[in-house]
N, C-alpha and C positions, 0 to 999 in steps of 0.2 A: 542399329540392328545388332542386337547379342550373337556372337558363335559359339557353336559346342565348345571349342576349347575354351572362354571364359566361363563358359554356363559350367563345367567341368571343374575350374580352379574352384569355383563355389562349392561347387558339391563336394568338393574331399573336403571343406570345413566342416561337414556334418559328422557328426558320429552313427555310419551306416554299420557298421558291428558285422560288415557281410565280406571284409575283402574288398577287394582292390575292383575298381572300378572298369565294367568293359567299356559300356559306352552312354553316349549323351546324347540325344536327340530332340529337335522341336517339337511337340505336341498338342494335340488336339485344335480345336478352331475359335476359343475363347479372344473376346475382342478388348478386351481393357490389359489384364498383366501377359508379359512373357514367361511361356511355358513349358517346359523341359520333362522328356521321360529318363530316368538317371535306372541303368538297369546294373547289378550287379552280378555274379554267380549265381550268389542266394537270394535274390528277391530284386523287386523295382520301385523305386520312388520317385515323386511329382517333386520337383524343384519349380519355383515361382521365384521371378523379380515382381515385387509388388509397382505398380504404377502408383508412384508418388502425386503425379500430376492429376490423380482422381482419391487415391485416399491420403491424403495433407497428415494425418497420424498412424503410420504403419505403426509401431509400439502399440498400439490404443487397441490397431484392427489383430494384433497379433492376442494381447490379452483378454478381447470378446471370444477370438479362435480358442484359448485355452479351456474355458469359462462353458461355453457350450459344448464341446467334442468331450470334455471331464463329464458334463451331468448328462449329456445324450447316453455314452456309453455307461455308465458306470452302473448300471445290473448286470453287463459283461456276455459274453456269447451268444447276444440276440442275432435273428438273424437279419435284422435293420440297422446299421453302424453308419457312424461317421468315420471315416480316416484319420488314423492318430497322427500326430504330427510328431516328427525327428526330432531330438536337441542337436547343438550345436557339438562341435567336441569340446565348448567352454561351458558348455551345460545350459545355453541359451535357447530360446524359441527362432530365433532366427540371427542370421548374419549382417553385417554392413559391407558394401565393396566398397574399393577405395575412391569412388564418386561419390556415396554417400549412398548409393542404392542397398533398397534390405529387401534378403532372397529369406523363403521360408521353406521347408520343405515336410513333405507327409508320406505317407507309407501307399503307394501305388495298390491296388485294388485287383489283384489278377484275374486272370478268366474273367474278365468284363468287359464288356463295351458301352458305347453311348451312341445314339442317333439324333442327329438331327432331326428329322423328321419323323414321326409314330409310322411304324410298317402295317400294326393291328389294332383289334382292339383289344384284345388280351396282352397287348403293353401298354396301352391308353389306361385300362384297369389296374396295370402293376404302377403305372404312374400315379397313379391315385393314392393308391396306398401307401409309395415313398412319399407322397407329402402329406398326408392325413400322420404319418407314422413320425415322421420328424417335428412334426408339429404339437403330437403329440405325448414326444418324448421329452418336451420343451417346455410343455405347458405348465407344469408346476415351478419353473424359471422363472425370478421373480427379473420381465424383462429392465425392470430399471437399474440393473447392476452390469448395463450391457453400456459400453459406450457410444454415443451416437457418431458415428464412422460417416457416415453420408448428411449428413443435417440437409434437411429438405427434398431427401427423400423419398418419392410416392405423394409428396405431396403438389396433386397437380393443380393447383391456383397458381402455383410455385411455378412451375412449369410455363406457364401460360404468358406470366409477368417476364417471364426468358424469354418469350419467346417474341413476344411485344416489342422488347427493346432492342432483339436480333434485329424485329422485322423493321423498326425503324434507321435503324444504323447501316444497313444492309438488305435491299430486296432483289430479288432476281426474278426475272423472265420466263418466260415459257410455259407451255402447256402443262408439263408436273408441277412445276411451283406454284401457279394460278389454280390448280386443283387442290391446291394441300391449301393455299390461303383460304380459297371461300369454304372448304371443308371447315378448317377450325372455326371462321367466324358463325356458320350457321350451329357450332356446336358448342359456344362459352360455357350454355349454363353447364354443359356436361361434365366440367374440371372442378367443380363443387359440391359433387353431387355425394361422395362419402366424407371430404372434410366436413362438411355441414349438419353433419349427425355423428362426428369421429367422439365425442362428451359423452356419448348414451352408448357404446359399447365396450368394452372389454379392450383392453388396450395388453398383446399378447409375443412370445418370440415371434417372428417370422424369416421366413429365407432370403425375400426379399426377390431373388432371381431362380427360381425352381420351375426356368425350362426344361426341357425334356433332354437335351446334353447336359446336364448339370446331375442326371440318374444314372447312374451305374443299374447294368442288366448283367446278369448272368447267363450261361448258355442255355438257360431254361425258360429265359424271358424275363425272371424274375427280379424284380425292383430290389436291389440289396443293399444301397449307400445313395445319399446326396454330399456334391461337394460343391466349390465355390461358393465360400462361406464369407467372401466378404462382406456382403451385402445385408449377414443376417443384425436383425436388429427388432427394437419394441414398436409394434404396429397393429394394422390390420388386419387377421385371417385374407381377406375380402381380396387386399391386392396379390397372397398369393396363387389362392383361388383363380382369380379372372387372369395372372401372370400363365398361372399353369394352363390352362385349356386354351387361353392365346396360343401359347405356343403348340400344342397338341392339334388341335382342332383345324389349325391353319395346313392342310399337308404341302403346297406348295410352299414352303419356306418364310425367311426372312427375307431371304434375295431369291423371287422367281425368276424363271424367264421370260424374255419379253414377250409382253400377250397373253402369259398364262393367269387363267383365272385364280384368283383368291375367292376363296369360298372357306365357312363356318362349319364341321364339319359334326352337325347333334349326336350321329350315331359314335363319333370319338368319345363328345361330349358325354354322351351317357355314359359308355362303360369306362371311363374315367370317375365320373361319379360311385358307378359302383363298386371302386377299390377303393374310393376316399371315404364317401358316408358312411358306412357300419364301424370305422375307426375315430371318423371324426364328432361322432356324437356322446362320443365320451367325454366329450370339455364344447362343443359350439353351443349356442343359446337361440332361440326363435328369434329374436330379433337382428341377431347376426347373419342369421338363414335367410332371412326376409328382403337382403339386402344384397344378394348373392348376384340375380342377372343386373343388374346397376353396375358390377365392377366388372361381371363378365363384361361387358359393353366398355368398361371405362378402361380397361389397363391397355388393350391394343390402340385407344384414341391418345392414351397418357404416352406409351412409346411412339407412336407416329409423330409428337409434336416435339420430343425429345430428341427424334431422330433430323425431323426437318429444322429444328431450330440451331443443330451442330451442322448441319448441312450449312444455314446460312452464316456459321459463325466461321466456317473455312474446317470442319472437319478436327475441331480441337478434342473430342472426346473421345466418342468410337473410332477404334479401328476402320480402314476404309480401303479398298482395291483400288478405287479412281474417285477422282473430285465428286463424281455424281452419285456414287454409292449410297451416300447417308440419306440421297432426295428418294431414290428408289426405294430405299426401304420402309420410308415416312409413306410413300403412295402406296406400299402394300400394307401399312397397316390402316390406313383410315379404310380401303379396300374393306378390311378384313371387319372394323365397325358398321361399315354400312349392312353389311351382310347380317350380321349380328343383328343389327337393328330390322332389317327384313323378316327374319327368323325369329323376332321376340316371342311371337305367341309360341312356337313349338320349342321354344328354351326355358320360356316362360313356365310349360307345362311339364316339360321334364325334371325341374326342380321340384316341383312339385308331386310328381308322381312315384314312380319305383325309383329310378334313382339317388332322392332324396327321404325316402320311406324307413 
């Protein structure tokens, strides 16, 4: 566990240009790096330890960070931005501490907030728009000058072969576990179903993790920054898409309470759609479209099997409050596929309709 006071030593290596430092505090609910709000007099910036133990080349993730936040912003006073990142006072992208941990740091986003959960649907709609907007900023990014930070990545056959060799090495008991098993097995063919036309599309930036805390809102509602840029990388549209209205569409959360229904939530779905489509049709193609509810359906079965298979590996990846954390949240997401899958024909039609028009 980091304290403010070393998260503190880190931060005066930065060149904050603002004065001397009030104060340090843990922030937000992010489950992979440690996260610090660093405020000053004049202004507040995001200090990160990067988790070595999920990205093996911080250097690597720190020059895709430059790489992208240069060509997203650089027409300059839009009002969709990514957050600049700090140098060092050695004129670096980032720090080393004397463990060998490397902290980064970026320019805090004021008047804003984030939610877990969508409250309307007129932030369902400005969520739309921050990833149609970022994706769009991106688009002419040629993504193979990105490093690949996560190798195997979204790629969920990948997943599956984890999860295979979890379940052999290690299986557990009980009514959640025996639900998530026979769930995956009646669903294999499902983890193939965008690698196996991934040659015949567009291979483009994406975010990679563009939930709905990952959106900075203004006090007007309005979508004005995505952050948690580890993750971005050259991919599919398709997984942010089904990433994003996962997380939107589900209103009881990642971790509900017990007994609460998970449900798929179309009317989020829609007006989501309808901050995304009139921006994202400036670069998507028919066949990329075509292929839309497949991933809506596939990214909450791709985290569920991600989440149960660290469950059974002992909790090595995600963050977790108790040992059984990572099983709950596997059983809310396949929850959240079934639903999806009930709901085809009325998701089925809403791509098709005004919100895809």
């Amino acid at each position: 566990m980091i304290d403010a006071d070393e998260a503190k030593r880190i931060a005066e290596r930065f060149d904050l240009g603002t004065g001397a430092i009030d104060s340090v505090a843990a922030f937000g609910s992010g489950l992979i790096n440690d996260t610090f709000l660093v405020k000053t007099a004049g202004a507040g910036f995001i200090l990160q330890k990067i988790n070595q133990a999920v990205f093996k080349h911080p250097r690597r993730l720190m020059e895709n960070h430059h790489r992208i936040i240069s060509h997203a912003n650089r027409g300059g006073g839009g009002d969709f931005r990514l957050p600049e990142l700090i140098l060092s006072k050695n004129g670096d992208d980032c720090v080393q501490d004397n463990s060998g941990g490397i902290w980064r740091m970026q320019v805090f986003v004021s008047h804003t907030q984030t939610f877990d959960t969508v409250v309307n649907e007129q932030q369902a709609e400005q969520a739309g728009v921050a990833l149609a907007s970022f994706q769009w900023l991106l688009s002419d990014l040629d993504s193979s000058k990105l490093h690949d930070i996560l190798p195997g990545f979204h790629v969920t056959p990948a997943y599956l072969r984890d999860y295979d060799d979890a379940q052999s090495r290690q299986s557990h008991t009980g009514a959640d576990s025996d639900y998530c098993r026979a769930f995956i097995e009646d669903r294999r063919a499902l983890a193939g179903v965008l690698d196996a036309v991934k040659d015949q599309l567009p291979i483009r930036v994406i975010h990679g993790d563009p939930k709905l805390n990952n959106i900075l809102f203004d006090g007007a509602e309005r979508a004005v920054a995505m952050v948690d840029l580890d993750t971005v990388s050259a991919g599919l549209i398709h997984y942010d898409l089904g990433d994003c209205l996962r997380s939107l569409c589900n209103r009881a959360g990642e971790s509900p309470q017990h007994n609460q229904t998970v449900q798929f939530d179309v009317a989020i779905a829609a007006a989501m759609l309808r901050g995304y489509m009139p921006i994202a049709r400036r670069f998507i193609t028919a066949v990329e479209q075509a292929l839309f509810y497949p991933a809506i359906r596939l990214l909450p079965f791709e985290l569920g099997l991600r989440f149960f298979t660290d469950y059974l590996l002992g909790n090595r990846y995600f963050k977790v409050r108790d040992p059984g954390h990572n099983l709950r949240r596997a059983v809310t997401q396949f929850r959240l596929t079934e639903d999806i899958e009930n709901k085809e024909s009325a998701i089925t039609s809403l791509l098709a309709g005004e919100g895809c028009r």
